[in-house]
VMD Tcl script that draws the C-alpha trace (Angstrom):
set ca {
  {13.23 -47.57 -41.81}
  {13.58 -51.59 -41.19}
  {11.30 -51.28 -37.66}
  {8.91 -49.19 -39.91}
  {8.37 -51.16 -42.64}
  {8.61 -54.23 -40.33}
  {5.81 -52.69 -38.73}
  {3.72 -52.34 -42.04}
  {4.19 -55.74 -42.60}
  {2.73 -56.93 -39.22}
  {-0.28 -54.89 -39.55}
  {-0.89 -56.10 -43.10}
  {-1.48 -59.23 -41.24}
  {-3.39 -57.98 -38.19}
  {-7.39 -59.37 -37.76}
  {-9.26 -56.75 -39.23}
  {-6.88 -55.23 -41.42}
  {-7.79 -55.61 -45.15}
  {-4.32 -55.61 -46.08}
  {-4.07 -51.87 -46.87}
  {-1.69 -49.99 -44.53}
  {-1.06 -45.94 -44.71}
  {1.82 -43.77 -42.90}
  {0.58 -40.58 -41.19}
  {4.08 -38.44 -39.83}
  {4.79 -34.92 -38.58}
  {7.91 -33.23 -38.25}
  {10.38 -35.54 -38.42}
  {7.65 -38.29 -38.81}
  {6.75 -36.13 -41.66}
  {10.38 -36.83 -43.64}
  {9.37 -40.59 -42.50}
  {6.05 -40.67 -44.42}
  {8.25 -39.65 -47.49}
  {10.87 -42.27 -47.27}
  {8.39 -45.09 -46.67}
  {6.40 -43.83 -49.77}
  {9.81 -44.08 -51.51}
  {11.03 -47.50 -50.05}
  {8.63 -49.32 -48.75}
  {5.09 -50.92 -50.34}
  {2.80 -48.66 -48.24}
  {-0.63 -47.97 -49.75}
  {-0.98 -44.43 -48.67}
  {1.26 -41.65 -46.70}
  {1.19 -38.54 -45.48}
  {2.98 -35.90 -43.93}
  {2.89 -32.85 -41.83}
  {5.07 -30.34 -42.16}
  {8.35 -32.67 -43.15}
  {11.52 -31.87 -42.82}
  {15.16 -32.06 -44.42}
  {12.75 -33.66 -47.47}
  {15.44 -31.69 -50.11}
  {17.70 -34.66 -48.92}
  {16.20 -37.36 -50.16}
  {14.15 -35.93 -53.02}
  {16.11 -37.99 -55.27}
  {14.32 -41.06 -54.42}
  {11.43 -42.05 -56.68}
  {7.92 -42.56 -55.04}
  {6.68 -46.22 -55.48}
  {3.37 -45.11 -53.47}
  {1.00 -42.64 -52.58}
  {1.87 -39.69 -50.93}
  {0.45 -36.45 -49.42}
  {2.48 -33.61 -47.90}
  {1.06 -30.51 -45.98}
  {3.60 -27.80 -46.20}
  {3.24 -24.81 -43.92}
  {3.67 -21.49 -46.10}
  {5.50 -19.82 -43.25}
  {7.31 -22.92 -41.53}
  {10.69 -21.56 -39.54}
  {12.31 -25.06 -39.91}
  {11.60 -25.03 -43.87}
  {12.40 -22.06 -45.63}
  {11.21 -20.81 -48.86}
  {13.83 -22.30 -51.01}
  {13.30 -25.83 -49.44}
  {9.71 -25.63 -50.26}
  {10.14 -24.89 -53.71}
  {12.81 -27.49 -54.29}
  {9.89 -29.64 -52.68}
  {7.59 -28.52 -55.01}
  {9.17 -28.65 -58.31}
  {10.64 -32.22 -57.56}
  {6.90 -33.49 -56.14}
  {4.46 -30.69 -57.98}
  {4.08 -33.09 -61.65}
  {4.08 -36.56 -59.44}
  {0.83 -38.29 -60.16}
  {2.09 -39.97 -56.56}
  {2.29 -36.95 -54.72}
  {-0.65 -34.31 -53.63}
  {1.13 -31.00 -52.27}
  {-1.21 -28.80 -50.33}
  {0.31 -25.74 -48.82}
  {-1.12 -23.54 -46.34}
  {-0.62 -19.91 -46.81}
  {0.78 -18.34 -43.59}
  {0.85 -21.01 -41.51}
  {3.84 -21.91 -39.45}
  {5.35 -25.43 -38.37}
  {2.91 -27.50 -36.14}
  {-0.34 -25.38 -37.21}
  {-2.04 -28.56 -36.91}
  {-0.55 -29.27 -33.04}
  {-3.78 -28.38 -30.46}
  {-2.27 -26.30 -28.07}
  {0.64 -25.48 -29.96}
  {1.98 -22.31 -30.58}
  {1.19 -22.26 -34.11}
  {-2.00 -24.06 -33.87}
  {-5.00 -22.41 -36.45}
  {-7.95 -24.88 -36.17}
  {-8.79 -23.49 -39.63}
  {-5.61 -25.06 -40.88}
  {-5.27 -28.00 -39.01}
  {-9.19 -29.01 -39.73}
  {-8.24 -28.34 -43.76}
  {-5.45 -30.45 -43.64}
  {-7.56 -33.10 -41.63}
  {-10.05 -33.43 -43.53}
  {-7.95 -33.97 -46.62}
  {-5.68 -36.34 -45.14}
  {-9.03 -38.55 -44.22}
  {-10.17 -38.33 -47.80}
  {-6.54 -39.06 -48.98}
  {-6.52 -42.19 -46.96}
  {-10.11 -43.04 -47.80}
  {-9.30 -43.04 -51.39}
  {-6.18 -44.94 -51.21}
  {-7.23 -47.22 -48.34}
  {-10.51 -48.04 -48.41}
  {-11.47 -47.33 -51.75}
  {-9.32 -49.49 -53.24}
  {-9.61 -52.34 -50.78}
  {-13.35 -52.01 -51.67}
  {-12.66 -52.54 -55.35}
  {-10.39 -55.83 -54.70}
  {-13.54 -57.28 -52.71}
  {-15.93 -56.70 -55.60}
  {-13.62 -58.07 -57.67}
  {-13.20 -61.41 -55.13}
  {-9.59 -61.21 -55.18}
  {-8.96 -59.86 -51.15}
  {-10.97 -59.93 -48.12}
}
mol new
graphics top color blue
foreach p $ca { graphics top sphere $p radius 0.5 }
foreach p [lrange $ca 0 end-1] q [lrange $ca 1 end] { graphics top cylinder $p $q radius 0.2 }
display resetview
């Protein structure tokens, strides 16, 4: 989590950043995009199919997050999901999509469980997610002369 947020930090200060940074994970990554919306001072995260979430569901978001669970996902079963759900479903942080038959990597070209359907959906919201949270806002604090 340090090399992560470490990470966040140096882009923050990249030329041409305007000092809005946003986590995008899957799998794994996807438990990753959680944690930093929990402990770190990320503007915007997302993830893709996460998993072993139920672990850490304790910890309170302090950013934005947005989670694409697979209905159908063989490394997160039923009970997971809904633990993920009722800890995340009231969060004004958190935007839960689920998508209704779809198995673990649906957004993965070439993967096994690839539906371009899916993957486009979840796509597509994960651009306006970021959009709202990254460049919206940084838009905003211009207007308002307090960033560049």
């Amino acid at each position: 989590m340090k090399d992560l947020i470490d990470s966040v930090d140096l882009v923050r200060k990249l030329p041409g950043c305007n000092g809005k940074v946003g986590t995008i994970g899957f799998c794994l990554g996807g438990k990753l995009a959680y944690l930093m919306a929990a402990r770190s001072e990320t503007d915007a995260n997302v993830g893709y199919y996460g998993v072993q979430l139920e672990k850490n569901l304790h910890e309170e978001l302090k950013g934005p997050l947005a989670l694409h669970i697979a209905e159908a996902d063989a490394y997160v079963p039923h009970d997971i999901q809904d633990k993920v759900k009722a800890a995340l479903g009231n969060n004004p942080k958190a935007a839960l999509y689920v998508y209704d038959g779809q198995d673990h990597a649906f957004a993965r070209e070439g993967g096994q469980h690839y539906n371009k359907e899916a993957a486009d959906l979840a796509n597509r919201r994960t651009i306006e997610f970021l959009n709202s949270h990254l460049l919206k806002a940084a838009a905003q604090s211009d207007a308002a002369g307090r960033t560049k």
